[in-house]
C-alpha atoms as a printed R data frame, in Angstrom:
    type eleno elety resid chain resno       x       y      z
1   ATOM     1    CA   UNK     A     1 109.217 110.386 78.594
2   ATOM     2    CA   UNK     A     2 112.860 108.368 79.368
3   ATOM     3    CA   UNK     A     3 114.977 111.176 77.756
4   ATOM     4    CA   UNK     A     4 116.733 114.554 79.188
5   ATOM     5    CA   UNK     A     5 115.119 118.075 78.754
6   ATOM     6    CA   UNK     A     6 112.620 117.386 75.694
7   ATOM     7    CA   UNK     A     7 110.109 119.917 74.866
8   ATOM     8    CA   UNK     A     8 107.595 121.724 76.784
9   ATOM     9    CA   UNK     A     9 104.934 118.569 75.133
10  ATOM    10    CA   UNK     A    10 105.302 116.354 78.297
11  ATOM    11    CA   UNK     A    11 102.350 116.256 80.659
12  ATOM    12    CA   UNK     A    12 102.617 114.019 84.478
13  ATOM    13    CA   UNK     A    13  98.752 113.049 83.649
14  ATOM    14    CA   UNK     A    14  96.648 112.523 80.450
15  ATOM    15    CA   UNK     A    15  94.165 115.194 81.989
16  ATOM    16    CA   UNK     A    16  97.051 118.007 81.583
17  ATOM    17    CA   UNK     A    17  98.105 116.778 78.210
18  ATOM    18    CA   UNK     A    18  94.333 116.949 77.232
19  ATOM    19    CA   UNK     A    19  93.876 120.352 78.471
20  ATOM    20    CA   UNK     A    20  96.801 121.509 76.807
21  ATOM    21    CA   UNK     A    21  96.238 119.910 73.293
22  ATOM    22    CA   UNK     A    22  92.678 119.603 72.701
23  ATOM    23    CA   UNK     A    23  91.653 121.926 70.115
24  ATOM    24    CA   UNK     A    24  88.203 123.158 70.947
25  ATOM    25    CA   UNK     A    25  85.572 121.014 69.435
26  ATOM    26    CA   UNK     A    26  88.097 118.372 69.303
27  ATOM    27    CA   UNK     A    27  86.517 115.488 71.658
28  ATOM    28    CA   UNK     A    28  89.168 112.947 72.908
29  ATOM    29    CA   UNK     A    29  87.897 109.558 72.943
30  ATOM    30    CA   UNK     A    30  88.081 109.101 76.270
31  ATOM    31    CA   UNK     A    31  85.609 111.996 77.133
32  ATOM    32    CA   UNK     A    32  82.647 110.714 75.467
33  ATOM    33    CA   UNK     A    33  80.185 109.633 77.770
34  ATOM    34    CA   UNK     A    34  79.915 105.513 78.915
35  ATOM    35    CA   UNK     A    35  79.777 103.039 75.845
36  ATOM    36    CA   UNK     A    36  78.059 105.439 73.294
37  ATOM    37    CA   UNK     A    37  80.377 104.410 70.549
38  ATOM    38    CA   UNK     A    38  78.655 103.600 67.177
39  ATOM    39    CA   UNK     A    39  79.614 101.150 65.327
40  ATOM    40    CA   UNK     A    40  81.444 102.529 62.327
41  ATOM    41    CA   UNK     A    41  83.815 103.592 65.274
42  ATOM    42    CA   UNK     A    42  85.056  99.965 64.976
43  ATOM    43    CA   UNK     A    43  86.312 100.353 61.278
44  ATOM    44    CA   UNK     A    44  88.111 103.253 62.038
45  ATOM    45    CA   UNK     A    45  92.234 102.696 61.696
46  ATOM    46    CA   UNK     A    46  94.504 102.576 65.049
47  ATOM    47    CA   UNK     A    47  95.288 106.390 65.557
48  ATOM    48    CA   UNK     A    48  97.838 107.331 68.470
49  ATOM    49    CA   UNK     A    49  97.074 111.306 67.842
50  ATOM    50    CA   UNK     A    50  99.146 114.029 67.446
51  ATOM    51    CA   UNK     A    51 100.267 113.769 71.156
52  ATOM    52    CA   UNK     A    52 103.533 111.730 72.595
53  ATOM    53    CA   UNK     A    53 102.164 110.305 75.972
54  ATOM    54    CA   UNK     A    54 102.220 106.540 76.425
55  ATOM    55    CA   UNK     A    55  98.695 104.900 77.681
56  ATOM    56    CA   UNK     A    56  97.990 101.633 76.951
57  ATOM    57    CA   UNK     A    57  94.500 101.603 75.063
58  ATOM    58    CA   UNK     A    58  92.629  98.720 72.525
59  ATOM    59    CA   UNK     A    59  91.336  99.084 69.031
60  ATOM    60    CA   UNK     A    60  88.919  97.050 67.231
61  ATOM    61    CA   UNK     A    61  90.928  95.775 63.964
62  ATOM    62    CA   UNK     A    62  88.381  94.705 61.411
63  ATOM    63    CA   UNK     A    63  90.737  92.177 59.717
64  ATOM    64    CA   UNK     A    64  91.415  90.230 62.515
65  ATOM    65    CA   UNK     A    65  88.366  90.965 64.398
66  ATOM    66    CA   UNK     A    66  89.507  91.066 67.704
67  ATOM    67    CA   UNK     A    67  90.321  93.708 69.395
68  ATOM    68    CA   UNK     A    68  94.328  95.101 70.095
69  ATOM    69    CA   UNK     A    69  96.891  96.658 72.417
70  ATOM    70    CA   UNK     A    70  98.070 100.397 71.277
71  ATOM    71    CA   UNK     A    71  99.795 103.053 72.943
72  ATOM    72    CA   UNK     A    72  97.663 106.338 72.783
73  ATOM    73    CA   UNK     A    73  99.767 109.461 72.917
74  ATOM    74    CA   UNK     A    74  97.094 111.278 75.013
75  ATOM    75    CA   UNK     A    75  94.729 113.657 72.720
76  ATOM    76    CA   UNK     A    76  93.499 113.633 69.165
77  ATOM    77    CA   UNK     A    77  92.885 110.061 67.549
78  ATOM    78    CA   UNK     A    78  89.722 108.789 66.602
79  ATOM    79    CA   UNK     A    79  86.915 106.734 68.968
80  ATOM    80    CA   UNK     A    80  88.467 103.297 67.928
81  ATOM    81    CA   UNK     A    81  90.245 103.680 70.825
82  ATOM    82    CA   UNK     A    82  89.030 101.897 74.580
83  ATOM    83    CA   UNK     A    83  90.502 101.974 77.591
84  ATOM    84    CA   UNK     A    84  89.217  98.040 78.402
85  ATOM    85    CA   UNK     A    85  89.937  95.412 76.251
86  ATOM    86    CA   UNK     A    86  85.887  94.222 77.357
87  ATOM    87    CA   UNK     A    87  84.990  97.731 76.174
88  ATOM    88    CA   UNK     A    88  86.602  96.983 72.565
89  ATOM    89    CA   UNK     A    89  84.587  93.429 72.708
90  ATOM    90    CA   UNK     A    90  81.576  94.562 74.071
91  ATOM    91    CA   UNK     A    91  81.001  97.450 71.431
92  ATOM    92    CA   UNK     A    92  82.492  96.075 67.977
93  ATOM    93    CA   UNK     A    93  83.076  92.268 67.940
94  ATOM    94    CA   UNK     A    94  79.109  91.309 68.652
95  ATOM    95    CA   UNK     A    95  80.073  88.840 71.556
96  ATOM    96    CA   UNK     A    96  78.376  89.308 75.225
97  ATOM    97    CA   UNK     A    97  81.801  90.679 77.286
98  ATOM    98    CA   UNK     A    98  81.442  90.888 81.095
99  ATOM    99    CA   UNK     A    99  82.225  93.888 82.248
100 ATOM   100    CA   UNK     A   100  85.539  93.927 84.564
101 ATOM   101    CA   UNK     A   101  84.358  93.937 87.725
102 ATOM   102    CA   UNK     A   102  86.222  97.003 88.955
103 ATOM   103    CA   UNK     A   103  84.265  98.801 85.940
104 ATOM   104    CA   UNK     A   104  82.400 101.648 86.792
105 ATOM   105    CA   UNK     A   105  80.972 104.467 84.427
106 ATOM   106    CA   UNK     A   106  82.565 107.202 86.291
107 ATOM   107    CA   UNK     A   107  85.903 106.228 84.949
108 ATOM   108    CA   UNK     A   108  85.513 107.645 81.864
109 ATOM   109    CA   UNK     A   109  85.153 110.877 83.022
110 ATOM   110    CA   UNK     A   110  88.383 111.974 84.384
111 ATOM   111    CA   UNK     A   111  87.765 113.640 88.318
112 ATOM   112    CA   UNK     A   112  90.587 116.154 87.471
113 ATOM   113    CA   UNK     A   113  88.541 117.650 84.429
114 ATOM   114    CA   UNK     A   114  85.311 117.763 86.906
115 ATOM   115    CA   UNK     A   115  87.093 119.289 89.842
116 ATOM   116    CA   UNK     A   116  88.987 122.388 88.182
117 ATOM   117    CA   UNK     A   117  85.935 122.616 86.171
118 ATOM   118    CA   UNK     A   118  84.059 123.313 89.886
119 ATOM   119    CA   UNK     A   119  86.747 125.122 91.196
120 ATOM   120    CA   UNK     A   120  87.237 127.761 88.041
121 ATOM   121    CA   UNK     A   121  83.160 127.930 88.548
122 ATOM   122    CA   UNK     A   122  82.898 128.902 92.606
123 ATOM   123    CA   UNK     A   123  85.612 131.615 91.882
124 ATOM   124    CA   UNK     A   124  83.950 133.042 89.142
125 ATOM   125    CA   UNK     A   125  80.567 133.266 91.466
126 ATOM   126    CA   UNK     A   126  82.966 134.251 94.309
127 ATOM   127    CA   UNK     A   127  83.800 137.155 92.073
128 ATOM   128    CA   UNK     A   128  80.786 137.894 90.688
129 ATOM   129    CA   UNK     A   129  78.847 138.067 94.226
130 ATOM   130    CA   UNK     A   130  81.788 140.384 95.121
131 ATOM   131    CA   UNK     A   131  81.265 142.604 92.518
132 ATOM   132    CA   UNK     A   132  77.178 142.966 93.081
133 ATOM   133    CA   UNK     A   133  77.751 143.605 96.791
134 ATOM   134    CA   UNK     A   134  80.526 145.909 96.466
135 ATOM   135    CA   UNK     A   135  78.588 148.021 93.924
C-alpha cells in the first residue's frame, strides 16, 4: 500500500491478510500441501482474488504455454497460482524443471500459521489442566 490512511484491508504479511480474509473452507493456494496441484489447475484463468496485497506469483497460461508473472492480492484466487516460476514449469508445461536450489517443501507452509496455531493450542491445554485441577 503507497497511499495515506486506506481501509482497515491492509495486512504487513500475507499470513495476516490470510487470516483475516479466508472464508472458512476457502483454501488459498499457497496452503495446499508441496506440488499436489492437478493438472486442470493449469487451465484455470490468472485470478489475483478478492484481496489488494501485492506478491509476485506465476500462472500457467495455456495459450502461450509458458508460465507468467502476476501480482496476487493475498487470499482467494484459484491454484493456477505458484510461488516459483520452476513450480509453474514443473507442474503444467510437461518439461523436467530443476528445482531452485534454495527450494524446500516447508516453504509452502507459512511458520506464522504453524506457530499461533501451537500457541492458541498450549493455552487452551494450559486452561483446560487449570480447570481439572482447580475443580
Amino acid at each position: 500500500f503507497g497511499g495515506c490512511g486506506g481501509n482497515a484491508n491492509k495486512f504487513r504479511t500475507e499470513a495476516q491478510c490470510l487470516q483475516n480474509c479466508s472464508t472458512e473452507g476457502d483454501e488459498a493456494p499457497m496452503e495446499t500441501p508441496g506440488w499436489l496441484f492437478m493438472k486442470e489447475y493449469c487451465a484455470e484463468p490468472q485470478d489475483v482474488g478478492p484481496c489488494r496485497a501485492s506478491f509476485p506469483r506465476w500462472y500457467f497460461d495455456m495459450e502461450s504455454q509458458t508460465c507468467k508473472k502476476f501480482t496476487y492480492g493475498g487470499c482467494g484466487g484459484n491454484k493456477n497460482n505458484y510461488v516459483f516460476e520452476e513450480q509453474c514449469l514443473k507442474q503444467c508445461s510437461g518439461e523436467i524443471v530443476e528445482e531452485p536450489a534454495e527450494f524446500h517443501p516447508h516453504l509452502f507452509s507459512d511458520p506464522l500459521i504453524h506457530s499461533t496455531r501451537a500457541v492458541v493450542l498450549a493455552v487452551l491445554l494450559a486452561v483446560m489442566a487449570a480447570i481439572l485441577l482447580g475443580s
